[in-house]
C-alpha positions in Angstrom: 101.4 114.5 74.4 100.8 115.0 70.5 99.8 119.1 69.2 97.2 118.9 66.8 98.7 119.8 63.7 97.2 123.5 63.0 95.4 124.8 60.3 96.9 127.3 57.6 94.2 129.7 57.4 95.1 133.2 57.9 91.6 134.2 56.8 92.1 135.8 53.8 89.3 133.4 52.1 89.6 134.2 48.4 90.4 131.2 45.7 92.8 132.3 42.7 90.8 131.5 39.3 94.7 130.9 38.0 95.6 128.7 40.3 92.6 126.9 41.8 94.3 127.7 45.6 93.1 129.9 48.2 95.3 133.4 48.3 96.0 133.1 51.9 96.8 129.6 53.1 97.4 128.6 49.3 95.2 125.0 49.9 92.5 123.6 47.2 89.4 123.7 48.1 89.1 119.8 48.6 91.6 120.1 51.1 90.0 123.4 53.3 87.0 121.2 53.0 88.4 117.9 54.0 90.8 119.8 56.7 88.6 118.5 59.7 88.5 115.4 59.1 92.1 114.6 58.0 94.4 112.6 60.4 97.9 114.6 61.6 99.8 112.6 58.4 97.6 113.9 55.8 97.4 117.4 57.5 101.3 117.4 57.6 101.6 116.8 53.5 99.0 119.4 53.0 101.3 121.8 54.6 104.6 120.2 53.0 102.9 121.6 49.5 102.5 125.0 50.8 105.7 126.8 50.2 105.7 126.1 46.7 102.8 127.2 46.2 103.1 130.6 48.0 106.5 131.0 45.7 104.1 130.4 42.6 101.7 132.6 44.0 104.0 135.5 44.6 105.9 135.2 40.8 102.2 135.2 39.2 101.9 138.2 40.9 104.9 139.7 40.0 104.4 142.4 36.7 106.1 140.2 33.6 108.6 142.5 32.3 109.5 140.3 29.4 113.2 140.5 30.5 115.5 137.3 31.0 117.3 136.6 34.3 
């Protein structure tokens, strides 16, 4: 038995204008549109992109401080 791969929505429905991704599950809107009707392979390389988008998320939202690491 194959799981149906699960959508990332945490409702929290709100697209960035800076990023062009939704601020909770950090998809395009192409691809919360299109979610439906992808197959499991798609849906999996949606999800791949994810985390790196969260991380971009969360440094665009950190306060720039000007200082170097």
């Amino acid at each position: 038995m194959t799981l149906e791969v699960p959508s990332p929505c945490i409702d929290v429905c709100q697209m960035s204008a800076a990023t062009g991704w939704c601020e909770g599950c950090a998809r395009t809107i192409e691809e919360i549109t299109l979610w439906s009707r992808l197959g499991d392979e798609a849906k999996r390389r949606v999800w791949e992109l994810l985390p790196a988008r969260h991380a971009e998320m969360q440094r665009q939202a950190l306060p720039q401080t000007g200082l170097q690491d």
